[in-house]
PARO-268244 format. One record per residue (C-alpha): y, x, z; residue in three letters; residue number from 1. Coordinates in Angstrom, 3 decimals. Example, Ala and Ser with C-alpha at 12.3 -4.5 7.8 and 13.67 -1.06 7.14 Angstrom:
BEGIN
<pt><yy>-4.500</yy><xx>12.300</xx><zz>7.800</zz><semar>ALA</semar><romar>1</romar></pt>
<pt><yy>-1.060</yy><xx>13.670</xx><zz>7.140</zz><semar>SER</semar><romar>2</romar></pt>
END
This chain:
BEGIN
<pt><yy>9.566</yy><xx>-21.899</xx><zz>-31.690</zz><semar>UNK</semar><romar>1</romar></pt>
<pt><yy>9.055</yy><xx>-19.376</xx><zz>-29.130</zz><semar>UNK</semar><romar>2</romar></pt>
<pt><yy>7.785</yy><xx>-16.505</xx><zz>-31.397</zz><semar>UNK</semar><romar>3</romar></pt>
<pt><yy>7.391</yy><xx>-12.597</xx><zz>-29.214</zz><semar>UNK</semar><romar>4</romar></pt>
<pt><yy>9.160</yy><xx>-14.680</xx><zz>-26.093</zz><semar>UNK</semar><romar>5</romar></pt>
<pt><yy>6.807</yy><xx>-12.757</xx><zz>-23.495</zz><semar>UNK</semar><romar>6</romar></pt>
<pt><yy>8.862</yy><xx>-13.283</xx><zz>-20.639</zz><semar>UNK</semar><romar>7</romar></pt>
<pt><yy>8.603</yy><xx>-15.553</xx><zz>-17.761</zz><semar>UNK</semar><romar>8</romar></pt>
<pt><yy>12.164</yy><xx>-16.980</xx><zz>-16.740</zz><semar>UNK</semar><romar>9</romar></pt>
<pt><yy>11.245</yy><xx>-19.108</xx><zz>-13.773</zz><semar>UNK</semar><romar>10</romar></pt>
<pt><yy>13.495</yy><xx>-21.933</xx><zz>-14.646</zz><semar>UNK</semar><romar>11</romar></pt>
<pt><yy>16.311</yy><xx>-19.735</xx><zz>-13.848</zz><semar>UNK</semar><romar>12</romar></pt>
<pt><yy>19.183</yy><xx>-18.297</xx><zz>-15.623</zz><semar>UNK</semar><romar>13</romar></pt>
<pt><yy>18.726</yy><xx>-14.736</xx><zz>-16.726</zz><semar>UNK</semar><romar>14</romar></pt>
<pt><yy>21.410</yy><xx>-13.504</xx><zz>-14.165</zz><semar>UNK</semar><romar>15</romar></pt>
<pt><yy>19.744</yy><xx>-14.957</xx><zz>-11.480</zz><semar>UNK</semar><romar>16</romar></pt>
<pt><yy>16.448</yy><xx>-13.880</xx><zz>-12.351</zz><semar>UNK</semar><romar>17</romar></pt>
<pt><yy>17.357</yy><xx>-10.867</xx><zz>-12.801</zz><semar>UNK</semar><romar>18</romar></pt>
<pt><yy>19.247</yy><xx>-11.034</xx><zz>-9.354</zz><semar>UNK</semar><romar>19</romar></pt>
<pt><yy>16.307</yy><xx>-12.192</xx><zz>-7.392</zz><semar>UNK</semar><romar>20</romar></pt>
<pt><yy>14.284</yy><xx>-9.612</xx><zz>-8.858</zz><semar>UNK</semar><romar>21</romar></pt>
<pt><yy>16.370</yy><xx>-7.244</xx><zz>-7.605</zz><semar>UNK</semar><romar>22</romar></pt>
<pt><yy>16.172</yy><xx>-8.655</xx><zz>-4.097</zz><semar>UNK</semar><romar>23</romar></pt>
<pt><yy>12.593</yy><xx>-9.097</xx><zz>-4.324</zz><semar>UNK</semar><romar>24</romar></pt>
<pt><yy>11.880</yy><xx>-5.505</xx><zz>-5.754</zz><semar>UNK</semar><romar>25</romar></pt>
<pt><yy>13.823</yy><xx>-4.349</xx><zz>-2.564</zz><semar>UNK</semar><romar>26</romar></pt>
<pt><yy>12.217</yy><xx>-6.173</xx><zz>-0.175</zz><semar>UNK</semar><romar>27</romar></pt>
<pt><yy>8.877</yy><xx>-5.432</xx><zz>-1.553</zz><semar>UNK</semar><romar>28</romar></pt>
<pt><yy>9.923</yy><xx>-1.125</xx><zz>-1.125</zz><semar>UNK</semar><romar>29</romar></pt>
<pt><yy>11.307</yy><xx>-2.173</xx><zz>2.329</zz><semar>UNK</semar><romar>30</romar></pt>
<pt><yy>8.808</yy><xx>-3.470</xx><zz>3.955</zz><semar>UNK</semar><romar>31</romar></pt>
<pt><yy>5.550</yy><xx>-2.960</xx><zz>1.666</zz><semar>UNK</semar><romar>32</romar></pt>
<pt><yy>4.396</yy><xx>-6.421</xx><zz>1.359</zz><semar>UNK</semar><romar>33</romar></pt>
<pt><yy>6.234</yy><xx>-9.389</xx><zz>0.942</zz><semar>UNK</semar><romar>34</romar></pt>
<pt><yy>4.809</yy><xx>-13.141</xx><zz>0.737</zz><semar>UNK</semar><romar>35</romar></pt>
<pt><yy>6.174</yy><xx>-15.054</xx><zz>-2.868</zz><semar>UNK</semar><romar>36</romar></pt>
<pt><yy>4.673</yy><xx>-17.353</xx><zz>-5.287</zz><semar>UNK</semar><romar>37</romar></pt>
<pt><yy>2.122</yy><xx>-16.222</xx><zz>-7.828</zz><semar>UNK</semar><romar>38</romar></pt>
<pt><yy>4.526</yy><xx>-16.356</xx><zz>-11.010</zz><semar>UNK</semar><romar>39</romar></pt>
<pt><yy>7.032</yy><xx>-14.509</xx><zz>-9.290</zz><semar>UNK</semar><romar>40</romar></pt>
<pt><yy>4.875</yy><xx>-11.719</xx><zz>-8.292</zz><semar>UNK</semar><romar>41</romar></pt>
<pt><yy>3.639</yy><xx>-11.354</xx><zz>-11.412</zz><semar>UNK</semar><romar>42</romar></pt>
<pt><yy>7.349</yy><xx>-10.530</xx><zz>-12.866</zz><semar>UNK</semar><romar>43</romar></pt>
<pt><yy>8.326</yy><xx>-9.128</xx><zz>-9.802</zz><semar>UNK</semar><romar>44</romar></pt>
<pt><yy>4.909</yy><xx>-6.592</xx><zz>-10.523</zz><semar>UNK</semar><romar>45</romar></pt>
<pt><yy>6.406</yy><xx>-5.963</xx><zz>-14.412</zz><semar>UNK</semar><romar>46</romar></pt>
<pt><yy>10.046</yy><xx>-5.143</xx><zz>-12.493</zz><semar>UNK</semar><romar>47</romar></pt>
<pt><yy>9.391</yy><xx>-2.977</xx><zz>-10.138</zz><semar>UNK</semar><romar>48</romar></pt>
<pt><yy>6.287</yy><xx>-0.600</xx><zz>-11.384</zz><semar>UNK</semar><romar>49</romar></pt>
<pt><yy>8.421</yy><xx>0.779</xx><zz>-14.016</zz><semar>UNK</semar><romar>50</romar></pt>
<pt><yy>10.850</yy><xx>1.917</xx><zz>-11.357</zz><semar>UNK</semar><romar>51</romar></pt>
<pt><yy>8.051</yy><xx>3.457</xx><zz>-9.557</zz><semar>UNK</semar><romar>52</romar></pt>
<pt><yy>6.970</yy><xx>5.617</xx><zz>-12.238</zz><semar>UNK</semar><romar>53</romar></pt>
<pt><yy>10.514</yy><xx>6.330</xx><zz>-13.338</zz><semar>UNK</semar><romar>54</romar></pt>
<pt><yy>10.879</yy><xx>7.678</xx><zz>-10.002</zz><semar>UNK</semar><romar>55</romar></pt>
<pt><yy>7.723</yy><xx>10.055</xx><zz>-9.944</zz><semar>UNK</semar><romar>56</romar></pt>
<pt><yy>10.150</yy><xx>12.670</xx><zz>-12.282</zz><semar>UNK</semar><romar>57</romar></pt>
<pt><yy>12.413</yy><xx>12.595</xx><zz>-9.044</zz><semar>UNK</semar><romar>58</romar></pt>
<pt><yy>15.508</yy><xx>13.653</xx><zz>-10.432</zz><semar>UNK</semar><romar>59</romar></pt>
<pt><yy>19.233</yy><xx>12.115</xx><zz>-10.990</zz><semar>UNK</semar><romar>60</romar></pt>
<pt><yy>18.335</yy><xx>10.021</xx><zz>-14.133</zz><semar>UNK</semar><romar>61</romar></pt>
<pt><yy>15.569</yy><xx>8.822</xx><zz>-12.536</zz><semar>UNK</semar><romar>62</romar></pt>
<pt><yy>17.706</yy><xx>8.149</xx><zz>-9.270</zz><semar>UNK</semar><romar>63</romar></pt>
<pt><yy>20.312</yy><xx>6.430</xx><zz>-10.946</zz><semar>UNK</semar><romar>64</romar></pt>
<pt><yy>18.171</yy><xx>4.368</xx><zz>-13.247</zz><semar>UNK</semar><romar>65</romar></pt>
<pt><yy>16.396</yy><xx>3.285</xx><zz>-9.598</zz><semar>UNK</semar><romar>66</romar></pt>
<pt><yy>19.484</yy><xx>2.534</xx><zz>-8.523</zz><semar>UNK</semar><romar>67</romar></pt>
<pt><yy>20.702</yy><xx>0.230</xx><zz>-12.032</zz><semar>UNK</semar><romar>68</romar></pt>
<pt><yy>17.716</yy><xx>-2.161</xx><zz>-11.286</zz><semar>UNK</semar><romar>69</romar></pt>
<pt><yy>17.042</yy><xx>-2.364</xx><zz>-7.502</zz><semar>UNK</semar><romar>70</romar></pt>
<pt><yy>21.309</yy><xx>-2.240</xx><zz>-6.632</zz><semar>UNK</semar><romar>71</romar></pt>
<pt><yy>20.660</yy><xx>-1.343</xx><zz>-3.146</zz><semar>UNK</semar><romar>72</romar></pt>
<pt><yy>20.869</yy><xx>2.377</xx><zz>-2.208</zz><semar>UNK</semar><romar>73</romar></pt>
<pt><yy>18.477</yy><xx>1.892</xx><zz>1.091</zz><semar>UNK</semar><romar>74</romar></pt>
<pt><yy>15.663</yy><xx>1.039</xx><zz>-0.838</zz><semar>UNK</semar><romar>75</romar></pt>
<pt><yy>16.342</yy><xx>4.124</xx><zz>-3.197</zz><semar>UNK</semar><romar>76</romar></pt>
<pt><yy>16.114</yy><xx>6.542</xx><zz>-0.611</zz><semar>UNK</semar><romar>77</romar></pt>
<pt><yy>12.729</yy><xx>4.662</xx><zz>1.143</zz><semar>UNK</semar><romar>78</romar></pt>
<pt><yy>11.315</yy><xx>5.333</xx><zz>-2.625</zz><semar>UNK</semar><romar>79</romar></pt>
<pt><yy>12.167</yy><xx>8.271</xx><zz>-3.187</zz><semar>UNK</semar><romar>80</romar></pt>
<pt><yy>11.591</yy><xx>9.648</xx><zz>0.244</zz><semar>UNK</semar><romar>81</romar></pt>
<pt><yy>8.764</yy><xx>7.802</xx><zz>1.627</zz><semar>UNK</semar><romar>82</romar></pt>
<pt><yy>7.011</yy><xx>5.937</xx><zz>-1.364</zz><semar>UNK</semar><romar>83</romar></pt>
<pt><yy>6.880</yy><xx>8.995</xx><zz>-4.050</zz><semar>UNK</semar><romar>84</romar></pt>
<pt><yy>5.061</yy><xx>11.307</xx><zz>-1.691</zz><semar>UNK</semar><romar>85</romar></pt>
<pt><yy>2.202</yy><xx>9.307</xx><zz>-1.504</zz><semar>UNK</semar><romar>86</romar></pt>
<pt><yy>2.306</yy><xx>7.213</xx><zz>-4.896</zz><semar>UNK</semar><romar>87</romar></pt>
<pt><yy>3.189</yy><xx>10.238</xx><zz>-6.806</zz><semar>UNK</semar><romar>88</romar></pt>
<pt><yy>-0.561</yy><xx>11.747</xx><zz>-7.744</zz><semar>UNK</semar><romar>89</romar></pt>
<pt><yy>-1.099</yy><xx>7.531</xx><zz>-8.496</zz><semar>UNK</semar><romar>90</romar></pt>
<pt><yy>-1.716</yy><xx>6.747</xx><zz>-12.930</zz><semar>UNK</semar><romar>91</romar></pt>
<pt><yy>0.048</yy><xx>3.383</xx><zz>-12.143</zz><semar>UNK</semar><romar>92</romar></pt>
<pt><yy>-1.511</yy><xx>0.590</xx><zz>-10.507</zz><semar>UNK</semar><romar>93</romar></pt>
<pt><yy>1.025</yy><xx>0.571</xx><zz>-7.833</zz><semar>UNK</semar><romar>94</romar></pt>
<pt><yy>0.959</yy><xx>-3.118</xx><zz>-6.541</zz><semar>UNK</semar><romar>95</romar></pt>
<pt><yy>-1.764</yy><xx>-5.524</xx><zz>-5.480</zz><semar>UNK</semar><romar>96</romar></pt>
<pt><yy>-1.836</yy><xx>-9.191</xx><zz>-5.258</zz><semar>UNK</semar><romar>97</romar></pt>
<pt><yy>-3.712</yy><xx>-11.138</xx><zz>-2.770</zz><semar>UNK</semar><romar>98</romar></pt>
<pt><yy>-3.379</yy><xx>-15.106</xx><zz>-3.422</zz><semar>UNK</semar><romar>99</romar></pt>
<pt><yy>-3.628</yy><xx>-16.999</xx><zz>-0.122</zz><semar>UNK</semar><romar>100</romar></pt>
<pt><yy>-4.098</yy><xx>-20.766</xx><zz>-1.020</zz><semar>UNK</semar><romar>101</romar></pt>
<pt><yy>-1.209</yy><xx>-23.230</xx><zz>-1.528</zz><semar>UNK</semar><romar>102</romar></pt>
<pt><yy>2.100</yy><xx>-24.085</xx><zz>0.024</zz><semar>UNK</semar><romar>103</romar></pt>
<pt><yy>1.622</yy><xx>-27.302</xx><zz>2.094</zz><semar>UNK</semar><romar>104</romar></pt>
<pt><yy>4.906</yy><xx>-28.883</xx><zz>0.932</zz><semar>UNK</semar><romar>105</romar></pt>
<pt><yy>4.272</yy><xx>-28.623</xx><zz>-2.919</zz><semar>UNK</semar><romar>106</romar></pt>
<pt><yy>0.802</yy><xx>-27.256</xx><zz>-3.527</zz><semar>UNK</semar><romar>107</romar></pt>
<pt><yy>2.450</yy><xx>-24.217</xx><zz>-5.035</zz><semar>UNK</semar><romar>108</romar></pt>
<pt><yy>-0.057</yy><xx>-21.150</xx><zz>-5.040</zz><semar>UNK</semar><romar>109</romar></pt>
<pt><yy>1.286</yy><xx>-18.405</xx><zz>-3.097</zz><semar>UNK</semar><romar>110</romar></pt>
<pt><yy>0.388</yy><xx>-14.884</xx><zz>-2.461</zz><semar>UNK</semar><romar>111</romar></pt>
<pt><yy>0.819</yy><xx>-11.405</xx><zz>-1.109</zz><semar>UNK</semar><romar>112</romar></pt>
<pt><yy>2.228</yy><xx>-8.465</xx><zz>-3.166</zz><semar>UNK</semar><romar>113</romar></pt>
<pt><yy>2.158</yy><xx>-5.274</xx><zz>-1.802</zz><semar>UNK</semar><romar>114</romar></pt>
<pt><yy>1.841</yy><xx>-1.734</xx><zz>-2.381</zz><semar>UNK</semar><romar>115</romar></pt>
<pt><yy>-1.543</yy><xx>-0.364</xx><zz>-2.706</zz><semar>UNK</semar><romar>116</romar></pt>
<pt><yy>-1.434</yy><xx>2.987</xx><zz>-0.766</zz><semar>UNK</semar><romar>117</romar></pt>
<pt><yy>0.490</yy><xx>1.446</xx><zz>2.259</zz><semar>UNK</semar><romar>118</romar></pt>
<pt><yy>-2.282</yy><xx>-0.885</xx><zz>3.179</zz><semar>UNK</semar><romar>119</romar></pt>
<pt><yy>-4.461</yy><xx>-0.007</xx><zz>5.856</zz><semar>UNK</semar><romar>120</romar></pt>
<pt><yy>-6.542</yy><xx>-3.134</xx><zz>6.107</zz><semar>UNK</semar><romar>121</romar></pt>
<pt><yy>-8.487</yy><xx>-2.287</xx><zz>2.628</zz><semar>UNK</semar><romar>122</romar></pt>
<pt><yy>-8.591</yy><xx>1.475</xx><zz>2.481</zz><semar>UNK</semar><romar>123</romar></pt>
<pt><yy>-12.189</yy><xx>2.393</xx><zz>2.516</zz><semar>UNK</semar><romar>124</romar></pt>
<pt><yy>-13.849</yy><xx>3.571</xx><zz>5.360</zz><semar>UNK</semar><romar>125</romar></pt>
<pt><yy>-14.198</yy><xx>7.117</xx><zz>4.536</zz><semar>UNK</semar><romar>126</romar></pt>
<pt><yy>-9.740</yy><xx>7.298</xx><zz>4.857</zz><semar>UNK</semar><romar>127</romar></pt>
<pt><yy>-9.301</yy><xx>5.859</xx><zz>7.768</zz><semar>UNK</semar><romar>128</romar></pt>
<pt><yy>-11.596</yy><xx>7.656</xx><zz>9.985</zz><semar>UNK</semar><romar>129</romar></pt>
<pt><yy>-11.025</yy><xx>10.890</xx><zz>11.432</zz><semar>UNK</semar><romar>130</romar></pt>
<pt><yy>-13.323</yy><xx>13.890</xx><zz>10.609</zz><semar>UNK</semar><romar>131</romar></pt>
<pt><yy>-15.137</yy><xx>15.354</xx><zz>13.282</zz><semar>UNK</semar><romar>132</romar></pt>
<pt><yy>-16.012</yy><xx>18.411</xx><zz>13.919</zz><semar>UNK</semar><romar>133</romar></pt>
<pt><yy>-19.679</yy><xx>18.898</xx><zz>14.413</zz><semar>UNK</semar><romar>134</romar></pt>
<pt><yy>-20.202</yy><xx>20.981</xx><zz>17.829</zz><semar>UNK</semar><romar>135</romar></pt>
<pt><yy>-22.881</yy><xx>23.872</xx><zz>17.735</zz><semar>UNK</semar><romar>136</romar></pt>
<pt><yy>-26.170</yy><xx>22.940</xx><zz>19.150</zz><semar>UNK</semar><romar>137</romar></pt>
<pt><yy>-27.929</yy><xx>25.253</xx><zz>21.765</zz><semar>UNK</semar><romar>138</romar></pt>
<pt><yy>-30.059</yy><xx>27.338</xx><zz>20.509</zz><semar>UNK</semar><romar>139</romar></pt>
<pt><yy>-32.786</yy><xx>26.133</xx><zz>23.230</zz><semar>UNK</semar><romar>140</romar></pt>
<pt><yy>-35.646</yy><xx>23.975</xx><zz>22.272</zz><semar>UNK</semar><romar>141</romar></pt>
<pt><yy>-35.557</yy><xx>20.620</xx><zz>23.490</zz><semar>UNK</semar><romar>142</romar></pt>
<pt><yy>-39.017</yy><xx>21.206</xx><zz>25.452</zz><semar>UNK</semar><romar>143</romar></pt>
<pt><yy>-37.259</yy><xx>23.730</xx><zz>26.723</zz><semar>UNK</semar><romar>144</romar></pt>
<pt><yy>-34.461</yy><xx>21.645</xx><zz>28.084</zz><semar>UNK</semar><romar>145</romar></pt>
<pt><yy>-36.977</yy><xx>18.827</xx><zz>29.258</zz><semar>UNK</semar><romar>146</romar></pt>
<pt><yy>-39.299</yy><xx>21.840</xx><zz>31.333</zz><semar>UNK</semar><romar>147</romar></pt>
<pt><yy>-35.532</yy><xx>22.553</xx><zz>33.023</zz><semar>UNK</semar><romar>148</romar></pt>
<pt><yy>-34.652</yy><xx>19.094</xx><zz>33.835</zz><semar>UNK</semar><romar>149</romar></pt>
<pt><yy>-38.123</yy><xx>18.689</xx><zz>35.448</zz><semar>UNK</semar><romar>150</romar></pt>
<pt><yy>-37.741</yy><xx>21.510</xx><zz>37.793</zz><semar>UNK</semar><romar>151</romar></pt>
<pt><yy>-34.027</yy><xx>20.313</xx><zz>38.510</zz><semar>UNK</semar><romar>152</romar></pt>
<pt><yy>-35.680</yy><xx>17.217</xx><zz>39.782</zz><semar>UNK</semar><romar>153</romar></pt>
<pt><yy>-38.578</yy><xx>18.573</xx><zz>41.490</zz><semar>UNK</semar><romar>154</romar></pt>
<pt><yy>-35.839</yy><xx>20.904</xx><zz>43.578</zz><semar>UNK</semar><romar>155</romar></pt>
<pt><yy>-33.610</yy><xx>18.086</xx><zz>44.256</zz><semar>UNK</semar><romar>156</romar></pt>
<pt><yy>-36.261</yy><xx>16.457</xx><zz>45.555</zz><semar>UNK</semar><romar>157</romar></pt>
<pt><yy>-37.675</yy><xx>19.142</xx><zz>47.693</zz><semar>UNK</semar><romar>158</romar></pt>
<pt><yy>-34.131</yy><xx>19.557</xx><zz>49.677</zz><semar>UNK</semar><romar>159</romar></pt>
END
């Protein structure tokens, strides 16, 4: 019987799970978004948003327990240096998953994860545009400004 057995083990011994999660969990800090299978991501999504919001106290403990899972101390700096800043104000939430279809060789349904703030393609529209600055209008009416084109053109066409 498999009574409170929550986890997902991939067909893999825990070792190697926990191996590739490591791998994956860097990767996914690395370079944002990576491309996987659907079951993975969903582990890999339990893995690594803990570390995220361990890292948010951004201190030793917190470095060193980053450190314990991901095992690679490049993608403990790029979290700590370049994901916190901008995750850090975040309640959780910190990964996405977009499925794409299937694999073509064995039908297997894959997908995107990535992290949420790092994605420019779904932002909304209102963050990725600039804000411009409205210029002053003239203080002259437009009849005004139509009368003084008219007499432009009736003096340009008097010379």
């Amino acid at each position: 019987m498999r009574h409170g057995d929550k986890i997902n083990n991939l067909s893999r011994t825990a070792s190697h799970r926990k191996a590739m999660m490591a791998n994956m969990a860097c990767s996914l800090i690395q370079y944002k978004r990576i491309k996987t299978t659907v079951a993975k991501a969903k582990v890999l999504r339990q893995y690594v948003e803990p570390i995220i919001t361990k890292a948010k106290e951004n201190n030793m403990a917190a470095f060193r327990y980053a450190f314990q899972r991901l095992r690679y101390k490049e993608a403990v700096k790029i979290l700590f240096k370049e994901i916190m800043p901008v995750v850090g104000d975040r309640p959780g939430g910190y990964t996405r998953i977009l499925k794409i279809g299937k694999r073509l060789s064995d039908s297997t349904p894959m997908c995107y994860i990535e992290l949420v703030d790092f994605n420019t393609t779904y932002k909304s529209k209102d963050q990725t545009k600039k804000k411009r600055t409205r210029r002053t209008k003239s203080k002259k009416t437009t009849q005004q400004q139509t009368l003084e084109n008219n007499e432009q053109q009736t003096t340009n066409t008097q010379e």
